[in-house]
C-alpha positions in Angstrom: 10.9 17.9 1.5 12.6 14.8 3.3 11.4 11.5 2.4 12.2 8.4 4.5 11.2 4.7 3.3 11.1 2.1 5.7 11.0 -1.6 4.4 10.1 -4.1 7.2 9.0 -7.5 7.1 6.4 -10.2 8.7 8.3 -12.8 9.7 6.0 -14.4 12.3 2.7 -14.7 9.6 1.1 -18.3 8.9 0.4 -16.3 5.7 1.9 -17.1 2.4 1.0 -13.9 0.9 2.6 -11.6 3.7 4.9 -14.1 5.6 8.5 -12.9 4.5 7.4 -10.2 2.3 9.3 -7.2 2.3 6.6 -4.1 2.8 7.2 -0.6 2.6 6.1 2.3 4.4 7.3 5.8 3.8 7.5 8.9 5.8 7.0 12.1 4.2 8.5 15.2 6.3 7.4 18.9 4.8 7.9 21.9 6.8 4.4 21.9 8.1 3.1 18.5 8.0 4.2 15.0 9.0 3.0 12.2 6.4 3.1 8.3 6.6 2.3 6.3 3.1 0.9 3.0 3.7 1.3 1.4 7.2 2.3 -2.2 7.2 0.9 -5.0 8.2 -0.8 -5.6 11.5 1.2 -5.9 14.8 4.5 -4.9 13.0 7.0 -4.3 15.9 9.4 -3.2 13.4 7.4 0.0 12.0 7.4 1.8 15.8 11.0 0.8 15.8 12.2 2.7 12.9 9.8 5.8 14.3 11.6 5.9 17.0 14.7 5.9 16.0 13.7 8.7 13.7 12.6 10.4 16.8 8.7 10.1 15.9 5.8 8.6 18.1 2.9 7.2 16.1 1.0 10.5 17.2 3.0 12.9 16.0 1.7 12.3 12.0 -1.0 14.5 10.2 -1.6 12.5 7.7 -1.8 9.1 6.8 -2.6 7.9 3.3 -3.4 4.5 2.1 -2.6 3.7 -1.7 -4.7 0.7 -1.1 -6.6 -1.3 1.2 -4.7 -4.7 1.4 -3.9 -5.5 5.1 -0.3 -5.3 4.3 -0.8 -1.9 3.7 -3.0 -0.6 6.6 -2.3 -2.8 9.0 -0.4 -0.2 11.5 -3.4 2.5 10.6 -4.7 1.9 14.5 -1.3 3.5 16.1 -1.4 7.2 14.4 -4.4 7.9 16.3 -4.2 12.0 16.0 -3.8 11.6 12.0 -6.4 12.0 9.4 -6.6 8.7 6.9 -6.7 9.0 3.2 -8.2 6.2 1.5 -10.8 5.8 -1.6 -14.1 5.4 -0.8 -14.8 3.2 -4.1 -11.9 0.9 -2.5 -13.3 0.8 0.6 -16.6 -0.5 -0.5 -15.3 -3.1 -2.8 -13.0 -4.3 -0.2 -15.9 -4.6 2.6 -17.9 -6.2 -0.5 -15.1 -8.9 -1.3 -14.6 -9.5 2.6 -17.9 -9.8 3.8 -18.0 -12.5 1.1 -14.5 -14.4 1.8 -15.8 -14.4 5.3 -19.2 -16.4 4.6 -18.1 -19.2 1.9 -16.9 -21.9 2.2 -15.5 -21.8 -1.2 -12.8 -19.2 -1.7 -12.1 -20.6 -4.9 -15.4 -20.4 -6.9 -16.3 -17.3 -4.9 -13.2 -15.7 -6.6 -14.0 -17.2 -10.0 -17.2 -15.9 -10.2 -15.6 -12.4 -9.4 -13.1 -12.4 -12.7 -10.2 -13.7 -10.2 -7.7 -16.5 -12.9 -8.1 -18.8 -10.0 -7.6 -23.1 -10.6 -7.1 -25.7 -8.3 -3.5 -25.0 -8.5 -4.8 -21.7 -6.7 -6.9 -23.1 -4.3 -4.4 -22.5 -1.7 -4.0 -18.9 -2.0 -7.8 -18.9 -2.5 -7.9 -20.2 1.6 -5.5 -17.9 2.1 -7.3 -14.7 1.4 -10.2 -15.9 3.0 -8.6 -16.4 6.1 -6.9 -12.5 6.1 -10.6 -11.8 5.5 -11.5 -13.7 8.9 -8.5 -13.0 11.0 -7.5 -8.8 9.7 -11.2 -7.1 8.7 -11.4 -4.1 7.4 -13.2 -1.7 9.9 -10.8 -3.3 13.1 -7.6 -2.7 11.4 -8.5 1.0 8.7 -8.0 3.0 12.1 -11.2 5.0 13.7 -13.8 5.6 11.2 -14.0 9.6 13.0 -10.3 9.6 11.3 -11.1 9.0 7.3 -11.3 11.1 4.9 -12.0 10.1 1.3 -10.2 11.0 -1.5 -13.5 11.4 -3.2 -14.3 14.3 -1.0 -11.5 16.2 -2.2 -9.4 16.6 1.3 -7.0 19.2 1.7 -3.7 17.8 1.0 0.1 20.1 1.7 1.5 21.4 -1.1 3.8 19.4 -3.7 1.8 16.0 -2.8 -1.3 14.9 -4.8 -2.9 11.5 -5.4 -3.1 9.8 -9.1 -5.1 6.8 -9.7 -3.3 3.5 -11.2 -6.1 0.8 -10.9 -5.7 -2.7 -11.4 -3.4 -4.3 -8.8 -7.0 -3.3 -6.3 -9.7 -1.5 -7.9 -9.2 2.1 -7.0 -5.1 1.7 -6.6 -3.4 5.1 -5.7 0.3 6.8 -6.1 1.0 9.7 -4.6 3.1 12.1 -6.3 5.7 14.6 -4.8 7.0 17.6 -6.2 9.7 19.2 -4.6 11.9 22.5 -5.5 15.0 19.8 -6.6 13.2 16.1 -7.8 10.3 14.4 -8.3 9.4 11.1 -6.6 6.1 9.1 -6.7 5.1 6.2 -4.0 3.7 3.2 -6.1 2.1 1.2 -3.3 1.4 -2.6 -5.0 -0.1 -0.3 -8.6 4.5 -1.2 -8.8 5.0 -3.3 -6.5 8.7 -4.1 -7.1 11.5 -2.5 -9.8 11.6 -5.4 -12.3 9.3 -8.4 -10.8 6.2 -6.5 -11.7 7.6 -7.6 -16.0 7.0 -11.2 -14.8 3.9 -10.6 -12.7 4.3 -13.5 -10.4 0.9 -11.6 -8.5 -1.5 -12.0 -11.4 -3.9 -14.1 -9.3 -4.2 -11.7 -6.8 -4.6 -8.3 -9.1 -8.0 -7.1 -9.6 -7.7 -6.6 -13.0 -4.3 -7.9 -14.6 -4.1 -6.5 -17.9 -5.2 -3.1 -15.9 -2.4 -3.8 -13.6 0.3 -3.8 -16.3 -1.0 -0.9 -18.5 0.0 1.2 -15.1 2.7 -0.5 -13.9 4.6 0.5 -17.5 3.1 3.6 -17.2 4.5 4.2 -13.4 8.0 2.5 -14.4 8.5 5.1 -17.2 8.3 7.7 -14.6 11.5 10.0 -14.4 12.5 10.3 -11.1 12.3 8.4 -8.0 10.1 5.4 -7.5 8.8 4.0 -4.3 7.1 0.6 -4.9 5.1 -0.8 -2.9 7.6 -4.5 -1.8 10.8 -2.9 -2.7 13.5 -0.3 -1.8 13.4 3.5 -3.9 15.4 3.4 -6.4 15.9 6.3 -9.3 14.9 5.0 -12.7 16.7 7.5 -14.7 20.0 5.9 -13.0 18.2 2.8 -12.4 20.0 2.4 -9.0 18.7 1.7 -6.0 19.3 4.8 -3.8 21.4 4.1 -1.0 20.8 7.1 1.6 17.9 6.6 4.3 16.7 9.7 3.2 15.9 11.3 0.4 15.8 15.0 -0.1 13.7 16.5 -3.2 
């Protein structure tokens, strides 16, 4: 098994939550299956790019999987148009639940309060912010076709030495996916880690769904032994605690 993350960036976002904000996607290759985890933001040149340099089109992937449903993370969805989408189903309806109401207040603040968000007038700008990814990025137009999703609460076949593990908190129904192969062990965190060390400081606490949630998982996912793949950073291995320096990673 051949694992290849790709870290890309936004730079051309009026947003102050993506703008400059390293993301990363990661291409899984098995011997009978072709895997991208998480898929960027929306209109990413850089993603196709890196594909193509690998010698992959967009439609040559079987599977995509979404450890979460933040547009930074299934924003490129629409491109793998012959892949089936892995997402959660209870994610899914909380995040067309929190959109639908972003889109129609005109209050972003108090709208977030009153859903357990730590938001303050200090906030109030972030607060905007979401509501406008809510406006400009909705769900349905940017998940991919809705013929193409499968949820993980339906139990969808998966290839062997890959498998799905909840870490809540960060979004409600957060996902890592976990890979096994005949040498290592390596797990991609999506935002449930979103970077090696930050995470200890939690500068994202306003925009967790559940921050003490968050960091009960995070320490659990940082104590893995192997090699982690957050979600805004490069892999690194924790048992050297070095960033790994290959593009690819064999396991």
């Amino acid at each position: 098994m051949k694992i290849v993350p790709l870290v890309t960036w936004m730079n051309n976002s009026d947003s102050l939550i993506i703008k400059d904000v390293p993301v990363t996607s990661t291409v899984i290759i098995m011997k009978d299956a072709l895997i991208m985890v998480d898929t960027g933001m929306v209109g990413n040149p850089w993603l196709e790019e890196d594909l193509s340099n690998m010698g992959y089109y967009p439609s040559d992937f079987d599977l995509v999987i979404n450890t979460h449903l933040h547009p930074d993370h299934l924003g490129g969805n629409q491109i793998f148009t012959n892949a089936a989408i892995i997402l959660s189903r209870k994610e899914w309806e909380y995040q067309l639940s929190l959109e639908t109401a972003l889109q129609k207040t005109d209050d972003p603040t108090r709208l977030l309060l009153s859903r357990g968000k730590k938001m303050d007038d200090s906030t109030e700008t972030l607060a905007r912010d979401l509501k406008s990814l809510a406006e400009k990025y909705p769900l349905r137009k940017i998940a991919g076709d809705i013929k193409q999703i499968r949820f993980i609460e339906d139990h969808p076949a998966l290839p062997p030495g890959l498998s799905l593990m909840p870490a809540p908190g960060h979004s409600i129904d957060s996902q890592v996916v976990i890979l096994e192969g005949s040498n290592n062990r390596a797990i991609i965190t999506g935002d449930a880690l979103y970077h090696r060390s930050m995470w200890k400081k939690d500068y994202l606490s306003n925009l967790h769904y559940d921050a003490e949630m968050f960091n009960e998982n995070a320490e659990r996912l940082a104590a893995f032994k192997g090699i982690i793949i957050p979600g805004h950073d490069h892999a690194y291995d924790s048992r050297s605690e070095q960033y790994i320096v290959t593009d690819v990673i064999e396991i």
